[in-house]
N, C-alpha and C positions, 0 to 999 in steps of 0.2 A: 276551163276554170282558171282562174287569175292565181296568182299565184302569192300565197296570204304567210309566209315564211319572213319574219321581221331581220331589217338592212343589216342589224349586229347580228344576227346569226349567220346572213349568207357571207356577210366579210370575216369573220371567226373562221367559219370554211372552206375560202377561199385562202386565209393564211396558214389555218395546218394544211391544206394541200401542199404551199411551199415549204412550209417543214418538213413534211414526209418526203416530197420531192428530194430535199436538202439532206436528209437523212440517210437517204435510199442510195444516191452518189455517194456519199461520203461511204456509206458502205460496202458499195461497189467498186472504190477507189478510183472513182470518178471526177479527177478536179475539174475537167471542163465543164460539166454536167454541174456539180455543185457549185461553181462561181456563176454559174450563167443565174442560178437560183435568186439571187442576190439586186438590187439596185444599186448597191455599192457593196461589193465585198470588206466586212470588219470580225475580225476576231480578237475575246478580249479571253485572255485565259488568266482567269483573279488565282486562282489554285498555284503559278508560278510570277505571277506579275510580266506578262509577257502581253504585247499588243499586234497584231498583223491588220495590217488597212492599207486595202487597197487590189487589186487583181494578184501583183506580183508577188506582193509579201504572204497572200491566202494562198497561193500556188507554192510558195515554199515553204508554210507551213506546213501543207498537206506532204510536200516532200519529205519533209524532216519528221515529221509524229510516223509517217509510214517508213521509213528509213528503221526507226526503233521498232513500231509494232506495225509490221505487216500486215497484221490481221485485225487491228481496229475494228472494232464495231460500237454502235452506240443501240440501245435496245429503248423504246417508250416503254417508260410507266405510268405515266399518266400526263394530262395535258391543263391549262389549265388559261381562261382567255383574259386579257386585259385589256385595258382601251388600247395601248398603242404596243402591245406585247402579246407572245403567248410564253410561258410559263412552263418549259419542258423539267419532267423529272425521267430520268433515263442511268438505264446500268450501262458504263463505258467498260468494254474488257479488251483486252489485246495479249498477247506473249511478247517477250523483249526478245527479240531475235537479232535487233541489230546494236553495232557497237560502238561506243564516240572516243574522244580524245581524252576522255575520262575517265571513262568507264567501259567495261566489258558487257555483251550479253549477257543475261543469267539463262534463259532458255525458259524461265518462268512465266505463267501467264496472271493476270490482276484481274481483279473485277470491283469495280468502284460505282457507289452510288452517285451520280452528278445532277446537278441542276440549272440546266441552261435559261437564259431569257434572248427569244427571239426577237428584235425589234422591229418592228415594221412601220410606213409611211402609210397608211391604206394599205393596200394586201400590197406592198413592195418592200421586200423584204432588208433593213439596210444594217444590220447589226445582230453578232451572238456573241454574249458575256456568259460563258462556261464560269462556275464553279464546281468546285473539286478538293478532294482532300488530299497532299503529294506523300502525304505519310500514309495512309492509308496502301496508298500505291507502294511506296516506297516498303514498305512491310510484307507487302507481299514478294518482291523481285529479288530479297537480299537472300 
């Protein structure tokens, strides 16, 4: 039997596969695994005004957010497709365990509503613009 499954649904499919994939490393604190995910590794994080593009700067990002919260995780709530995007809404939680030139640990952990947008080329995935609230976060750690 031929297979009657319309071209946007199997490519919808095939792009949260690499989200999940991407998801799944990043919560396994996975950077090889999560950049390989990528056609071009970009992170936009609107929440601090901060940009990483590129293999190295998404390698040191991943260094630096796990440096503070070790235990990163990002959980789906739901998904949502667009022509050249999928539309993640996801709980991000972590404990602050590590500490900068600024600031101390609190030993606190956060849980923040976020809303990512996945960009993709066709199912190749080349960009994630995180939104996030840093007060939200920040109310919870002090």
């Amino acid at each position: 039997m031929a297979d009657v499954t319309p071209i946007g649904t199997k490519l919808n499919a095939r792009r949260e596969q690499v989200l999940r994939r991407l998801l799944e490393a990043q919560n396994a604190h996975d950077a090889d695994a999560a950049i390989a995910c990528f056609a071009h590794p970009r992170y936009e994080l609107v929440g601090n005004q901060r940009v990483y593009d590129g293999p190295a700067e998404v390698r040191h990002y991943y260094q630096v957010i796990l440096r503070y919260f070790p235990d990163l995780r990002f959980e789906v709530i739901d998904l949502h497709h667009a022509d050249d995007a999928v539309v993640a809404e996801m709980w991000m939680t972590g404990t602050h365990l590590g500490s900068g030139p600024d600031f101390e640990a609190t030993g606190r952990r956060f849980r923040c509503r976020t809303a990512a947008i996945f960009s993709f080329a066709g199912d190749r995935l080349v960009g994630v613009r995180i939104y996030y609230d840093t007060g939200t976060i920040a109310r919870q750690l002090a």
